[in-house]
C-alpha positions in Angstrom: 0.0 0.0 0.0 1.5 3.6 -0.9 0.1 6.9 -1.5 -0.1 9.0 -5.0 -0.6 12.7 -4.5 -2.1 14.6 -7.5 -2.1 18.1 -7.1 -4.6 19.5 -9.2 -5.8 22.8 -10.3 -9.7 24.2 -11.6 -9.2 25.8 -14.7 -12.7 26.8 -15.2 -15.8 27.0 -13.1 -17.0 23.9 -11.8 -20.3 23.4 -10.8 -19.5 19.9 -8.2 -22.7 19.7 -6.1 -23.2 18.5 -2.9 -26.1 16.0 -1.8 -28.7 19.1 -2.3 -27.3 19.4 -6.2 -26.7 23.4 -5.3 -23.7 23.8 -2.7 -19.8 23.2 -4.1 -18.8 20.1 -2.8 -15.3 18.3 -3.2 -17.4 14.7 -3.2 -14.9 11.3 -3.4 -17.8 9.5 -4.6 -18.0 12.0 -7.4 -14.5 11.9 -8.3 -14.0 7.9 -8.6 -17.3 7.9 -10.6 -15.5 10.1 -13.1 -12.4 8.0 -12.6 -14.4 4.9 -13.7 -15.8 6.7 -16.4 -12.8 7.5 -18.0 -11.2 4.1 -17.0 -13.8 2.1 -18.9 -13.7 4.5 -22.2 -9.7 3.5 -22.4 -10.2 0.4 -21.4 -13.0 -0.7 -23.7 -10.4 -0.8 -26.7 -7.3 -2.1 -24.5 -8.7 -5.7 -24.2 -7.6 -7.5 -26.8 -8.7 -11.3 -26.3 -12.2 -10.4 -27.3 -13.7 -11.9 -30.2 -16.6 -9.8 -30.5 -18.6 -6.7 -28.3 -20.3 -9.0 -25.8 -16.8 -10.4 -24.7 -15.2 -7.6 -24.2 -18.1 -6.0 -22.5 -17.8 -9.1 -20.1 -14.2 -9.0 -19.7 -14.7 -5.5 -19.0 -16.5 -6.1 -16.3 -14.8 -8.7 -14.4 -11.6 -6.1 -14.7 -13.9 -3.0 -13.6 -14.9 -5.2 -10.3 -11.2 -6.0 -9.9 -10.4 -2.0 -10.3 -13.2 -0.4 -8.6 -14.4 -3.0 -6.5 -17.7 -4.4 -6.7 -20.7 -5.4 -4.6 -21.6 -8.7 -6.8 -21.6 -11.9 -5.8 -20.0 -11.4 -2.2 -18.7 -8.1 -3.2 -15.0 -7.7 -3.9 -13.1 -4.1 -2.5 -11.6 -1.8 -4.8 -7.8 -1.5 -5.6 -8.2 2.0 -4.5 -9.3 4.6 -2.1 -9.4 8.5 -3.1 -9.3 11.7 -0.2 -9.5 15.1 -1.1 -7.9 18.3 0.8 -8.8 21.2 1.4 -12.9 20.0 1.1 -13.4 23.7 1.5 -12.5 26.3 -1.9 -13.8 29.5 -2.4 -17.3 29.2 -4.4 -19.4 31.7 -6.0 -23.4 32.3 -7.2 -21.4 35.5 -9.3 -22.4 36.1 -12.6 -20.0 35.0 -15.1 -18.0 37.8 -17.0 -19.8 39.8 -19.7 -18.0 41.5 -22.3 -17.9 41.7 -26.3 -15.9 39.1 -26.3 -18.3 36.3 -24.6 -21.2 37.7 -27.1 -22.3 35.6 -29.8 -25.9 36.9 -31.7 -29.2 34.9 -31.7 -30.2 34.2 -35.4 -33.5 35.8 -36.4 -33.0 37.9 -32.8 -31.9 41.3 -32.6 -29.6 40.6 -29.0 -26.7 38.5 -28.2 -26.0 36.2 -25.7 -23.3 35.7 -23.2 -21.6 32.2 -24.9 -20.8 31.5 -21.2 -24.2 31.2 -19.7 -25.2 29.5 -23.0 -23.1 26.6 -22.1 -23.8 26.0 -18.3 -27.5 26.4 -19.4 -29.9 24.7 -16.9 -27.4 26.3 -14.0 -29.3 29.6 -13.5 -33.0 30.6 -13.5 -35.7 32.5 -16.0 -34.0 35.6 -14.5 -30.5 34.7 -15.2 -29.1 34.3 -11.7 -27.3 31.0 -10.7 -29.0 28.5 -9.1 -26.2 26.2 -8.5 -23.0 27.6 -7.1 -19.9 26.9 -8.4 -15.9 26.6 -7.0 -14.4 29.7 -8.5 -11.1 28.9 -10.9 -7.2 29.1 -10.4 -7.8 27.3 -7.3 -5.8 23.9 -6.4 -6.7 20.7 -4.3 -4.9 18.0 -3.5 -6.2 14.6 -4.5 -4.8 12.0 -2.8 -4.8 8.3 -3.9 -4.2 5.4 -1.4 -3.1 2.5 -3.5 -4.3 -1.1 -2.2 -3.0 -3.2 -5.4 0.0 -2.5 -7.3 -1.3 -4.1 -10.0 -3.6 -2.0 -10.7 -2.0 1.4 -10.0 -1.0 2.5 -13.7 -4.9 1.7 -14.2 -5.5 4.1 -12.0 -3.3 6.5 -12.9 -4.2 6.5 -16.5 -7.7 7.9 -15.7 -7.0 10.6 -13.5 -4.5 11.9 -16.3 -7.8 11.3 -19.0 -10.1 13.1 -16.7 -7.9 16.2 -16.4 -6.4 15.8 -19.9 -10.0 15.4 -22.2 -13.0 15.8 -19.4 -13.9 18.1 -16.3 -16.1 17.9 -13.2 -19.4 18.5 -12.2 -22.4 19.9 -14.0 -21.6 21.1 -17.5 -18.3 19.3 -17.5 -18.7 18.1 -21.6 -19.1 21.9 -22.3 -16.2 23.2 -21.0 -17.2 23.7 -17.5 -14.9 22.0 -14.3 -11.9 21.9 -16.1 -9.0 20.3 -14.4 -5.2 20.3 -14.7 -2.5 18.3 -12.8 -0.2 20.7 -12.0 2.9 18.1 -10.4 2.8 15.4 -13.3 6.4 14.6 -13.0 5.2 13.5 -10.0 2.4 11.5 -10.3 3.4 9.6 -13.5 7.4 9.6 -12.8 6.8 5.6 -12.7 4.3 5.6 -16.1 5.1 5.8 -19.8 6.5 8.7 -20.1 4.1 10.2 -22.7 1.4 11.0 -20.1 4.0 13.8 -19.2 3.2 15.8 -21.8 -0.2 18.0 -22.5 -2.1 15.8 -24.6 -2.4 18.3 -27.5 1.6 16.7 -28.0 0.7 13.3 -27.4 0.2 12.0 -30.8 2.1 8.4 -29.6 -0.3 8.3 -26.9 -3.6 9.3 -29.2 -2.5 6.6 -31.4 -2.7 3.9 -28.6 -6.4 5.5 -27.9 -7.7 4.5 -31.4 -6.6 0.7 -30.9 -10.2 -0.2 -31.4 -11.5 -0.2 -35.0 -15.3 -0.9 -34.3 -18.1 1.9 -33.0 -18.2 0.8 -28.9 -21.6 0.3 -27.7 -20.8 3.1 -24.8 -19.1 6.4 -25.1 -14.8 5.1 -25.3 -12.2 5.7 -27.4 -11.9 4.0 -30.9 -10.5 4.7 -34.2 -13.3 7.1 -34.9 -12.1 9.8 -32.4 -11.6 13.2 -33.7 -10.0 15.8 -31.7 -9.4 19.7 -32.4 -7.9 22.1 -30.6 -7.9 26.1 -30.8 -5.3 27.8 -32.7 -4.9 30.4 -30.6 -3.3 30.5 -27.0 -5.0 33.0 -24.4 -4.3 34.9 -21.5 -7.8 34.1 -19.5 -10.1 31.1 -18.8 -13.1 33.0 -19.8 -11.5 34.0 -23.3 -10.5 31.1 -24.5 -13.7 28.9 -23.4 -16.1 31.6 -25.1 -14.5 31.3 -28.4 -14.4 27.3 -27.9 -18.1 27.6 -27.3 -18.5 29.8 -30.4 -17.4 27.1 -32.3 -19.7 24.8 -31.1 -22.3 26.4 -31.3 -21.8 27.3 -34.9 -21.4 24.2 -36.2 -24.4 22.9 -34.0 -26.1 25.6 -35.4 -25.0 25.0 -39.3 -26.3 21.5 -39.4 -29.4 21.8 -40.9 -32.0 25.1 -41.1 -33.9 27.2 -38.2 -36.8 25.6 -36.7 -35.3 21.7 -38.1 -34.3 19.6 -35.0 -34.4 15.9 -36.4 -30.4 16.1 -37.1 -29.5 18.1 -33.8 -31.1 15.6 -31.8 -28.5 13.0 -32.3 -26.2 15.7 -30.9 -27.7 15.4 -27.0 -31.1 14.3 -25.8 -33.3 15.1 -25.0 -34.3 17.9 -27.5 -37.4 19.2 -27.1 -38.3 22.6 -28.2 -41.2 24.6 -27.6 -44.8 23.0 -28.3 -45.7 25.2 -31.5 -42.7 23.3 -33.1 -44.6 20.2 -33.0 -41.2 17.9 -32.4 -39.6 15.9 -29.8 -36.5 13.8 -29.9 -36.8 10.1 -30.1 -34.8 9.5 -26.5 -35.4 10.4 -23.7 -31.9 10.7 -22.7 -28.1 10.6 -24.8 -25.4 12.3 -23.6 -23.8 14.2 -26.7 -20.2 12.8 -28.2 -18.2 15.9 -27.4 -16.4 16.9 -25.0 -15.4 20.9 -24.7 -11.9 21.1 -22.4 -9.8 23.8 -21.6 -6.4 23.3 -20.7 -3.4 25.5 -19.3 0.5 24.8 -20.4 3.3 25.3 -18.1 3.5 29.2 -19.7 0.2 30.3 -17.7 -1.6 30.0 -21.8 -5.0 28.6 -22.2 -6.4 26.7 -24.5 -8.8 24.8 -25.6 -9.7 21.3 -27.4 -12.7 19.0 -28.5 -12.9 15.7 -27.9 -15.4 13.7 -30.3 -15.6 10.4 -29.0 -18.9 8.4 -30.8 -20.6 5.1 -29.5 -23.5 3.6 -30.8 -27.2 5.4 -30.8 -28.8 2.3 -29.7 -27.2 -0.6 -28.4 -29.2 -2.5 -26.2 -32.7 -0.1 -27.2 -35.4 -1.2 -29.1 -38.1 1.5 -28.3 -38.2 4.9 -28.7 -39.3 7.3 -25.2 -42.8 7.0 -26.9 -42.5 2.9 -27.2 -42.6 2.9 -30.8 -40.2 0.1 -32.5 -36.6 2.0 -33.6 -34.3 0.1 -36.1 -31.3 0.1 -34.3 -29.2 0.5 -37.2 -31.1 3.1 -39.2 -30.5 5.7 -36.2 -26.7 3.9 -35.8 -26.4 5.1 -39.2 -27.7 8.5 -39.0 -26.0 9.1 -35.8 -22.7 8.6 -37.4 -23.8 10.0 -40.7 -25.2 13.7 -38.6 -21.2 13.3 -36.1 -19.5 12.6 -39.1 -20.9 16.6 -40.9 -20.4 18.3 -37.3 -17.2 17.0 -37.4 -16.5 18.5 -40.9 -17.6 21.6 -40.1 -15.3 21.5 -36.9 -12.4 21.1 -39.4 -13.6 24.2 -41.0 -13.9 26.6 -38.7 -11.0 29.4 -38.4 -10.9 29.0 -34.7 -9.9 25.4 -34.8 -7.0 23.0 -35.9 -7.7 19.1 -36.5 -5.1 17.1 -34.1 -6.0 14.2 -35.4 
């Protein structure tokens, strides 16, 4: 048994609820559920004795119980336990900044919007004030990680460098929102291939063992079919660099078919239900979109920022749509891919972005 010590630094607000869902809260049980997230998507296409999906979804398993433990047939403990210190930051209800910059216009509207608040929508009220508070950036914790099995240590490791490398924490994490950084990686990974040293915007040997797995996974993990983009620009502030991240976004989301059409941007995220006068609402009831908005910080102090598009399929195991009609599982496969595969084209084309890979 040994300890790991991650120091690790918000980059942007993050919106980590407590039990009520409103007060900032350093939560373990938060953190390993984001550590097994990002576990299983690397894992998914690391297993390599599986013939076809439903053996590696098994073998999967029996590794994840071995990993993080597992309350199944007698239970088995996890190979890990995780601490946090401070618990207490410095949180906010503040209103983001609001400048020219974080503007972006409404089409058919005569008003902008700030891009900020349009991406932790659901956050604040009809009024515009926060609802949920939030642990304020440039702030650092320590997260500390009590190894129990060796074995399973670089594991371990590998997600907590995924997690601050691609994702975030807490509510509004895919759009940018909880952004993390590990700030003493020498450190952490000193006993790890040394590729997780570097920011993963220069990782290519590193992406490349990502996209092992040629097939579409039936849950959001890396594959083949990853795409990931990163700004062009360097910037001096959080706030600067995730507006004009979000700018993209939304332009492309925007771009993919006209005004008042939703039946392509529902494969984006669901559900997707606009106002009852457009008569539409999207087939699921729930589908977490495949992109993932981060912003990162280099050792000069610059920001900035990358997209992660990391597809599974629509329906795997889901025959019915949320109204119980019969779906054909690989018509909406297909036009998932087929609506990804022209967001991620006009990703490639916007001026704000470079294709990494």
């Amino acid at each position: 048994m040994h300890k790991v010590n991650c120091e690790i630094e918000i980059l942007t607000p993050m919106f980590l609820g407590g039990v009520d869902g409103k007060t900032p809260e350093l939560r373990t049980q938060s953190i390993k559920g984001l550590l097994r997230f990002w576990w299983r998507a690397y894992k998914y296409g690391q297993i390599e004795e599986a013939s076809n999906t439903m053996e590696r979804l098994k073998a999967l398993k029996e590794l994840e119980a071995k990993v993080f433990g597992s309350s199944a047939n007698g239970g088995n403990k996890s190979s890990f336990a995780i601490s946090v210190f401070p618990k207490k930051l410095n949180e906010s209800m503040s209103p983001f900044p609001d400048s020219p910059v974080h503007k972006v216009p409404i089409p058919g509207k005569t008003f902008s919007i700030n891009i900020l608040k349009y991406l932790c929508y659901g956050t604040y009220d009809n009024k515009g004030k926060f609802t949920k508070g939030y642990f304020l950036p440039n702030q650092k914790f320590n997260l500390i990680i009590r190894v129990d099995n060796n074995d399973y240590e670089e594991d371990i490791l590998v997600a907590v460098y995924l997690l601050c490398e691609f994702g975030g924490a807490g509510s509004r994490s895919r759009n940018g929102f909880g952004s993390l950084r590990i700030v003493n990686k020498n450190v952490v990974f000193e006993k790890l291939n040394s590729n997780l040293l570097n920011n993963v915007t220069l990782n290519n040997s590193f992406l490349k063992e990502l996209a092992k797995l040629h097939e579409v996974p039936p849950f959001t993990a890396f594959s083949s079919k990853m795409k990931f983009f990163k700004t062009k620009e360097e910037y001096n502030r959080w706030d600067e660099c995730l507006a004009d991240l979000g700018k993209s976004y939304k332009s492309c989301r925007e771009a993919l078919e006209p005004k008042h059409k939703y039946e392509d941007r529902q494969y984006i995220g669901a559900p997707l239900d606009p106002p009852p006068k457009e008569n539409f609402k999207s087939l699921l009831e729930r589908h977490s979109k495949p992109f993932f908005l981060k912003v990162s910080k280099n050792e000069a102090g610059k920001y900035q920022g990358t997209i992660l598009f990391m597809p599974s399929l629509y329906c795997f195991n889901l025959d019915r749509s949320r109204n119980g009609k019969s779906i054909s599982k690989q018509k909406e496969n297909n036009k998932f891919q087929e609506v990804c595969s022209r967001f991620n084209q006009l990703l490639g084309k916007d001026v704000r972005l470079e294709a990494i890979r």
